[in-house]
C-alpha positions, 0 to 999 in steps of 0.5 A, spaced: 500 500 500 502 506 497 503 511 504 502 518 500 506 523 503 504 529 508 507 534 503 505 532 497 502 535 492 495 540 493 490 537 499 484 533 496 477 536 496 473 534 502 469 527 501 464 524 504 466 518 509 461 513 505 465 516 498 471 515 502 470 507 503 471 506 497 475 510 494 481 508 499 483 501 499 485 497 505 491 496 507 494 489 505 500 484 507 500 479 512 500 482 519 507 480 522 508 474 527 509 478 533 503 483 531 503 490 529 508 495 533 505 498 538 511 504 540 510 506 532 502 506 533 503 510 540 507 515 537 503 515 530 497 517 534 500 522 539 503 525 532 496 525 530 492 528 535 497 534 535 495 536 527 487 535 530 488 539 536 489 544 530 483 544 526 479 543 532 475 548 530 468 547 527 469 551 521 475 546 520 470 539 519 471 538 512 480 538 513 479 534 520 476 529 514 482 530 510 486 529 515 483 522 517 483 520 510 490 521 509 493 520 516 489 513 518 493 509 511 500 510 514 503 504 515 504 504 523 495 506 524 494 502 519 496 495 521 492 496 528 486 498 524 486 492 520 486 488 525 481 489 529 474 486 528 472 491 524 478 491 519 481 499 517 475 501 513 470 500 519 475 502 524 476 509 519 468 510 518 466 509 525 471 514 527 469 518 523 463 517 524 464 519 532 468 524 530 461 527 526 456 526 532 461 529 538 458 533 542 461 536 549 459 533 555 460 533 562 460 526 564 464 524 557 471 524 558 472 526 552 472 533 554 473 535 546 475 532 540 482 531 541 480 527 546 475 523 542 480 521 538 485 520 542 481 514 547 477 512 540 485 510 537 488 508 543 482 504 544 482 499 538 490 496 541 484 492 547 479 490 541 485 488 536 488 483 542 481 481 544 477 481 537 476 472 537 473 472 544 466 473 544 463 480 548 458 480 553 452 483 549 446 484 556 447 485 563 444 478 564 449 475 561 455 479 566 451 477 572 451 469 571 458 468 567 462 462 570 468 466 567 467 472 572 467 472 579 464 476 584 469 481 587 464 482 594 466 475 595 474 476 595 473 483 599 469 480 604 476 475 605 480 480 605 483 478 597 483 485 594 488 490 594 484 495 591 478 498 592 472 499 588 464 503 589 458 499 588 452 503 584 447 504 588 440 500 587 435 503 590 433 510 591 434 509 598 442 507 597 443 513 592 439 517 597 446 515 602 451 516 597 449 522 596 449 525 603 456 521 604 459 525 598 456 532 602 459 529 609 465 528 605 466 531 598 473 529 598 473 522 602 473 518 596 473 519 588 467 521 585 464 515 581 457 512 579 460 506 581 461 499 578 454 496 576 457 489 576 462 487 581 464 482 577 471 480 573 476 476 571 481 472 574 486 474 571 484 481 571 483 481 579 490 479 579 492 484 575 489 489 579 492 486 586 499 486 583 498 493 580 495 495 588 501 492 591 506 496 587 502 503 588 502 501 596 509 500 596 512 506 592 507 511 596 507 514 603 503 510 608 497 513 609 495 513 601 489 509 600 489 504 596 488 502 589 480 504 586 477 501 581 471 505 577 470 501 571 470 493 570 465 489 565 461 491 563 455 488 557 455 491 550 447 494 553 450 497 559 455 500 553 450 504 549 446 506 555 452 510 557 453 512 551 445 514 551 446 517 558 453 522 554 459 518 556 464 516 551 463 509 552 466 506 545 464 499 542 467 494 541 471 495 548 475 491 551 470 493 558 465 487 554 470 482 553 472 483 561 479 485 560 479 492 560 477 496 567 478 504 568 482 506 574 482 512 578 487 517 577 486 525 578 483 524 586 490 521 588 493 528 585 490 529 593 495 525 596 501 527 592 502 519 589 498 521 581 504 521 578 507 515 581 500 511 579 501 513 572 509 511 573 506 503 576 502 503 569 506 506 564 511 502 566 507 495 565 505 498 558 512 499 556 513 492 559 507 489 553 502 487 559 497 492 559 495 498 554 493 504 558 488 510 555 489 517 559 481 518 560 482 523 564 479 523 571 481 515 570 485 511 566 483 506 562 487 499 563 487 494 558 489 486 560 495 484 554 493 476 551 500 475 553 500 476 561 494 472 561 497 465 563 501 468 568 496 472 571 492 466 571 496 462 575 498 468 579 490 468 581 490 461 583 497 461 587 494 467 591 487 465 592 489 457 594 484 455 588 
């Protein structure tokens, strides 16, 4: 495939995304045994995001439009495009597509259309990794999988090191966090709370070994680990969505390796930066991939730490 060059010649006129579908071709070539490379993928978006940082304002749409078209078929975004489930023309259109539907909203972490961008792209390394395992398409289907277990069981054994809210059920339970929030505005981090407090084992162990690292690099004192985010269904997905989140589909959160970790409270203690160390650190080591989210970030558990946190699960849990 044939990567034009950023400089070449006049810019082409605006195109519509259907039109563009086909007039771009694929990216073809067989995907590298080791899959694609995820540093030059990382360092292509960040490129990217500065040059749609610049055209943010809305008279630029039809540029913001060309530079998708043009930027998305450079071989480094391409080859994590292309192996999702979706391949590069879906994964294009529907970024496209979000990109034309956005709309600021107070409870997205997409604050703005960088934004969108950012967590859209970096997001698709999950569903790359995760495209052959089936999701959690209802709520019903999270509550009574066998591959999930339920955290409040751990909890109550003292298995965790993390901490996690649970989403009120009843008037009567939002009624009380609400006045908890009021007694103590700053006494724990500001999240509706899990819907599911399932997970899976290997994830579960993911999140124990991350919260005794961030224990031991922080003073005593810190609290612990907080989880915002775990499973959850593509039906809870769209109603996020619905209710103005960034909520992206497919996500790693419906196959139940992704989670969204608290990031912008710890900034109270002065141990946000190490946080972000302990995770940055694991992506560099290929074990999770990490979006900035802002207020959390979302951590995605690589297929190739899964064995391994897999036995680590059942050492520490005597199974």
């Amino acid at each position: 495939m044939r990567v034009p060059s950023r400089s070449s010649g006049p810019r082409p006129g605006p195109v519509t995304p259907t039109a563009a579908a086909h007039r771009l071709p694929a990216p073809s070539g067989p995907t590298p045994a080791n899959g694609p490379d995820l540093a030059a993928y990382r360092a292509a978006v960040a490129d990217l995001l500065v040059e749609v940082g610049a055209l943010a304002d809305a008279p630029s749409v039809a540029a913001r439009q060309v530079l998708i078209d043009d930027r998305l078929r450079e071989p480094a975004l391409a080859a994590v495009l292309d192996a999702t489930p979706q391949g590069f023309l879906g994964a294009r259109e529907t970024l496209l597509l979000e990109m034309a539907r956005y709309q600021p909203h107070t409870r997205s972490s997409a604050r703005d259309l960088t934004a969108l961008v950012r967590i859209y792209l970096l997001s698709r390394i999950d569903v790359m990794w995760w495209r052959d395992t089936p999701a959690f398409l209802t709520d019903a289907q999270v509550q009574g999988s066998h591959d999930l277990v339920d955290l409040e069981w751990l909890r109550r054994r003292d298995l965790l090191r993390f901490r996690y809210r649970e989403q009120p059920a009843t008037v009567l339970g939002r009624g009380y966090q609400a006045m908890r929030r009021r007694l103590r505005p700053n006494g724990s981090p500001r999240t509706a709370g899990l819907l599911a407090r399932r997970a899976r084992r290997e994830v579960v162990a993911l999140l124990n070994d991350v919260g005794r690292e961030f224990a031991a690099s922080t003073p005593a004192g810190t609290p612990p680990l907080w989880v915002t985010s775990l499973t959850r269904s593509a039906e809870h997905q769209h109603r996020l969505r619905r209710l103005g989140y960034a909520a992206m589909l497919p996500s790693g959160h419906c196959v139940g390796y992704a989670v969204d970790v608290e990031m912008d409270w710890f900034a109270r203690f002065g141990v946000r930066d190490t946080l972000a160390a302990v995770l940055l650190a694991r992506q560099e080591a290929g074990e999770i991939n990490v979006v900035d989210e802002g207020q959390a970030w979302h951590v995605c558990l690589a297929p190739s730490a899964r064995q391994r946190l897999r036995r680590a699960y059942e050492a520490e849990m005597g199974v």
